[in-house]
C-alpha positions in Angstrom: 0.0 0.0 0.0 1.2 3.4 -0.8 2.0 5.9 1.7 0.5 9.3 1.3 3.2 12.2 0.9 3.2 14.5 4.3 1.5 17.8 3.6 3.4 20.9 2.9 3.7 22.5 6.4 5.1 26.1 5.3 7.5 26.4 7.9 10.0 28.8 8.6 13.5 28.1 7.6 15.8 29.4 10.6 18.0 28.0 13.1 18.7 24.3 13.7 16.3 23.8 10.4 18.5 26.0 8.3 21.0 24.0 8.8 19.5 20.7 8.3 17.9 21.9 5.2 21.5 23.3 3.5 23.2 19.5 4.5 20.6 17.9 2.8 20.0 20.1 -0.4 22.3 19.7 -3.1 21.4 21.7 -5.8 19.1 25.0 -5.7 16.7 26.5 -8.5 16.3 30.3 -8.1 13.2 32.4 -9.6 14.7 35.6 -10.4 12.7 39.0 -10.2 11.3 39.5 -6.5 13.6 36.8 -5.3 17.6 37.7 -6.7 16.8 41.2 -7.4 13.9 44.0 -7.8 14.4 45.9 -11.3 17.8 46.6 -11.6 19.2 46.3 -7.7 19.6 42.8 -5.9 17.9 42.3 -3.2 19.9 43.0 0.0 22.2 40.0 0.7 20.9 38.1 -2.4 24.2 38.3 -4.5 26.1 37.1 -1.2 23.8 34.3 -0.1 24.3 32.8 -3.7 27.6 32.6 -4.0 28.1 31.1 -0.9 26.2 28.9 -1.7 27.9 28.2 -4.4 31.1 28.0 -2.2 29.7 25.3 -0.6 29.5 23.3 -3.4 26.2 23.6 -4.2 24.6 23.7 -7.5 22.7 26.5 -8.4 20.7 27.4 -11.0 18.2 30.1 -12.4 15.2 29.7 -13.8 13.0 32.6 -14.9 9.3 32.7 -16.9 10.8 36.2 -18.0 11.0 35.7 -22.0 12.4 39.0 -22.6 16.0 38.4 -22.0 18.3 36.0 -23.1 21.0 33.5 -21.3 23.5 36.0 -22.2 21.5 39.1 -21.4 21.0 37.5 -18.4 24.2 36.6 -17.3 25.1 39.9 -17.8 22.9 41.3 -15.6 23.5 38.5 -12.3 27.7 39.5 -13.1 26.6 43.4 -13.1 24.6 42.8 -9.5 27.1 40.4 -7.8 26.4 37.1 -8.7 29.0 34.7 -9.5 26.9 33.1 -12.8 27.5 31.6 -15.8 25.0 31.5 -18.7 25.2 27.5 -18.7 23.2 28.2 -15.3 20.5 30.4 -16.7 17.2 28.8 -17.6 14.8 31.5 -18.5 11.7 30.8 -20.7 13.0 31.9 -24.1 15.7 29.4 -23.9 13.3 26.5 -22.7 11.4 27.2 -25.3 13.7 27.0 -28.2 14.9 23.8 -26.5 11.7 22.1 -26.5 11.1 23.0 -30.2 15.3 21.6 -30.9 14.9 18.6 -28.8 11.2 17.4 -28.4 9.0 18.7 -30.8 10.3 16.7 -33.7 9.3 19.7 -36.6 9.3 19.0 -40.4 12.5 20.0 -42.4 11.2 22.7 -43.6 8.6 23.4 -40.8 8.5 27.2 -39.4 7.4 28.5 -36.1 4.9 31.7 -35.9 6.1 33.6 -33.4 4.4 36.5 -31.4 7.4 37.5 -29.4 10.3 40.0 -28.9 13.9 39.9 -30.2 15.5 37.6 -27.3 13.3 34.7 -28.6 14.3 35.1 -31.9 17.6 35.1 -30.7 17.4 32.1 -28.9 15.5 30.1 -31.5 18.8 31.3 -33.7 20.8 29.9 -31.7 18.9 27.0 -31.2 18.9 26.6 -35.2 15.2 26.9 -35.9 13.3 28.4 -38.2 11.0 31.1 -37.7 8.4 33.8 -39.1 9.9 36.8 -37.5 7.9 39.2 -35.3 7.1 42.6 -36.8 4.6 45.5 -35.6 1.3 44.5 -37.7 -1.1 47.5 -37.0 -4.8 46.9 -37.6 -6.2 47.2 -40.3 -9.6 46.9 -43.2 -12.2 44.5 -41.9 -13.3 41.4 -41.4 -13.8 40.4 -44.9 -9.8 41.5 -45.3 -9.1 39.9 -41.6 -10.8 37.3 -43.3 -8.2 36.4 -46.5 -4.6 37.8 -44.5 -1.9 36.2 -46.2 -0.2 33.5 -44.3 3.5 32.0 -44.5 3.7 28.5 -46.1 5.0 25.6 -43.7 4.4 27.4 -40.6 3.9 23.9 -38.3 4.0 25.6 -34.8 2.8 28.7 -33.0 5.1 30.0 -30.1 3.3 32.8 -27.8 6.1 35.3 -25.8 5.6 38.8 -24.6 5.4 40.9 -27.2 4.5 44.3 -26.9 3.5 44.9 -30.3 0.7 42.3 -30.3 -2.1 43.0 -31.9 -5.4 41.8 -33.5 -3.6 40.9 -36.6 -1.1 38.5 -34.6 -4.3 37.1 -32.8 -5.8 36.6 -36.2 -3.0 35.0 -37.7 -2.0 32.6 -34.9 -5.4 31.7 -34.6 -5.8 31.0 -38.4 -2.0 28.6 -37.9 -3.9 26.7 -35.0 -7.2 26.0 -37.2 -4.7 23.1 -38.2 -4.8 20.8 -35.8 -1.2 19.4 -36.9 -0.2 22.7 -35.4 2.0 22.8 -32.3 0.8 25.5 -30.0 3.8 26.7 -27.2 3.7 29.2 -24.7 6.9 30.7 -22.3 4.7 31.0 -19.5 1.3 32.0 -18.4 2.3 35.0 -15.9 -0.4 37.2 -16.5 0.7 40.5 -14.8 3.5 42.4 -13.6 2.9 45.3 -10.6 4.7 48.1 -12.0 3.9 50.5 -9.5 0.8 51.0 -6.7 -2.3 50.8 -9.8 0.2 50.7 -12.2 -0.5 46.5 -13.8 1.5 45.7 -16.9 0.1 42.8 -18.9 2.3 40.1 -20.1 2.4 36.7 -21.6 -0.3 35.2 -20.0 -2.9 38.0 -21.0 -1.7 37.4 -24.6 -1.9 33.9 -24.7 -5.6 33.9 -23.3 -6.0 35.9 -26.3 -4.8 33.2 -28.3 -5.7 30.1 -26.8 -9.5 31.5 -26.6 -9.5 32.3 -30.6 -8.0 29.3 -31.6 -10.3 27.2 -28.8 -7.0 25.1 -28.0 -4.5 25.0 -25.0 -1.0 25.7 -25.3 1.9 23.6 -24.1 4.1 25.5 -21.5 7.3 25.4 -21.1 8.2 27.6 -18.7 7.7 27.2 -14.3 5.7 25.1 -13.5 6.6 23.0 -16.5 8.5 19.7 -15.6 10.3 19.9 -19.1 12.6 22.1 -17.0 13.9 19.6 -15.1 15.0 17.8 -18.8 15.8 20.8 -19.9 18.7 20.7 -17.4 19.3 17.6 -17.5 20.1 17.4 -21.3 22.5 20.3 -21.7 23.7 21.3 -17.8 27.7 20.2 -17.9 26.4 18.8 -14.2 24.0 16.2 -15.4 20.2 15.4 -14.4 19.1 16.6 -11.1 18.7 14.3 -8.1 15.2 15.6 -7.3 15.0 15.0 -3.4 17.9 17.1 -2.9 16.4 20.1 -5.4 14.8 23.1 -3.7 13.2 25.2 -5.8 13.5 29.5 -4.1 10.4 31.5 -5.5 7.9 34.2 -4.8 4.5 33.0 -6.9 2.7 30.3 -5.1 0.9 29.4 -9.0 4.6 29.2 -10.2 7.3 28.5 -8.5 5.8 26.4 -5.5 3.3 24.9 -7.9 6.8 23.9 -10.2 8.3 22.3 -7.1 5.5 20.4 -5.2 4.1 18.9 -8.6 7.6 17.9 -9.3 8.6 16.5 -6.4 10.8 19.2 -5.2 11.5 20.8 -2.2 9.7 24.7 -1.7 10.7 27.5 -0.5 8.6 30.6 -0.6 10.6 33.6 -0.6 8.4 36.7 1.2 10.3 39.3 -0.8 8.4 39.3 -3.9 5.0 38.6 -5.3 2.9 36.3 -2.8 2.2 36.6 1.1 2.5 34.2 4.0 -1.2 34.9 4.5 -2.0 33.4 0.6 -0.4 30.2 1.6 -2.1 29.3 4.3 -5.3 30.2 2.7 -4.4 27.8 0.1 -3.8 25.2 2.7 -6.7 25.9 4.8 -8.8 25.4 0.6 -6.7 22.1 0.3 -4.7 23.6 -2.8 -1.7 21.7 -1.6 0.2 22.3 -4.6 0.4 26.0 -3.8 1.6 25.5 -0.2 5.6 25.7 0.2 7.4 23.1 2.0 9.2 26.1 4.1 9.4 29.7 3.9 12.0 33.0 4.1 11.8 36.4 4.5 14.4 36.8 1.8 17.4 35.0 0.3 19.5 36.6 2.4 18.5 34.0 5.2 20.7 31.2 4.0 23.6 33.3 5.2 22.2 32.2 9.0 23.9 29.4 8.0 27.6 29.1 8.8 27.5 28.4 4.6 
């Protein structure tokens, strides 16, 4: 008979179980904006807690749902703050995608990818030696009896959905008219759906477009970034390190829908950092509802906190 998993208790990572936890966690998976950093500054301590980490032996690795930057772009930017990072670490959802379409998705020859998206997904599916229909500003335009006959790129097998901030009706139209096809792969980066700018200042991103899409085309996309496990493959095809030992994996976020969704369906440890997005208070709503799989494992005020540690 099998025995049932223990429930995720959210407790506090401090102390005696600070130190237990960092003995028995090999390798860490860090979400990056509210968590590493807040715009363009690292979040106090953030930079040092990593690298010793790091010091420790530990691997460490960052995964992002961001699509806007590349591995490079964001190597850059972890060097510029204080992190000692290579891009071989970097996992954001640009890259994941443009792996899934390389490794997994098994395209025609001369198959082409629709993609609504910016420049650092063209770059990565460059890189990643795929073919593409590249993004350009498509203003609206005539009516629906012109919507109606757009022209449309030959051999396009796969629509990929980024952020894009020239999206439009036209894009929607022509994805849409891609997906009628049923032979049609239909990818996503992620389904975050809004950023908080400012106080009532909400930015749309990927996930408002790809409701968009996924409601005209009355199909579901395949996601490839957090909480997708094709991470986990994704890491463990072309990290120099190898696959993950998943036990030993702690996953450090701030979304409960993401990053503690990513590790409790994957079998990973949790950790909700408090310095970004969700609250304490939503997580143990979410385990008084019995959405389990939003409930971290253990919880941190900030990154910072692993430096209790004598790591």
């Amino acid at each position: 008979m099998a025995v049932a998993e223990p429930e995720p208790q959210c407790l506090p990572l401090e102390g005696a179980a600070m130190d237990a936890f960092l003995e028995t966690t090999d390798s860490f998976l860090f979400d990056c904006d509210g968590v590493l950093w807040r715009g363009n500054r690292a979040i106090d301590g953030a930079p040092e807690a990593v690298n010793a980490l790091r010091r420790r032996g530990k691997r460490v690795y960052f995964v992002t749902n961001n699509s806007r930057r590349t591995r490079d772009m964001y190597e850059q930017k972890l060097r510029r703050l204080g992190f000692d990072a290579g891009r071989e670490q970097v996992f954001g959802s640009a890259f994941l995608a443009a792996q899934y379409l390389r490794q997994e998705a098994s395209l025609p020859a001369a198959g082409k990818v629709f993609v609504i998206g910016d420049a650092a997904v063209c770059e990565e599916l460059d890189e990643a030696g795929i073919s593409y229909v590249r993004p350009v500003p498509e203003p609206v335009f005539g009516d629906i009896e012109q919507w109606s006959s757009l022209p449309l790129e030959p051999d396009v097998c796969a629509v990929l959905v980024a952020f894009d901030q020239h999206f439009s009706y036209i894009k929607l139209t022509k994805a849409c008219s891609y997906l009628a096809d049923p032979e049609c792969l239909f990818l996503a980066t992620n389904r975050d759906n809004a950023e908080m700018v400012a106080p009532g200042r909400v930015i749309p991103v990927t996930g408002s477009l790809l409701a968009a899409v996924e409601t005209g085309a009355a199909r579901q996309a395949i996601v490839l970034g957090k909480p997708s496990p094709f991470i986990l493959r994704c890491i463990a095809s072309v990290s120099p390190e190898g696959p993950l030992e998943l036990q030993g994996t702690a996953i450090v976020g701030d979304r409960l829908d993401t990053d503690i969704y990513f590790g409790q369906t994957c079998g990973l440890r949790s950790v909700l950092s408090l310095s970004g997005v969700s609250s304490l208070d939503e997580a143990f709503e979410n385990r008084r509802a019995g959405r389990l799989n939003m409930v971290p494992q253990y919880y941190v005020q900030g990154v910072a906190d692993f430096l209790q540690s004598d790591c």
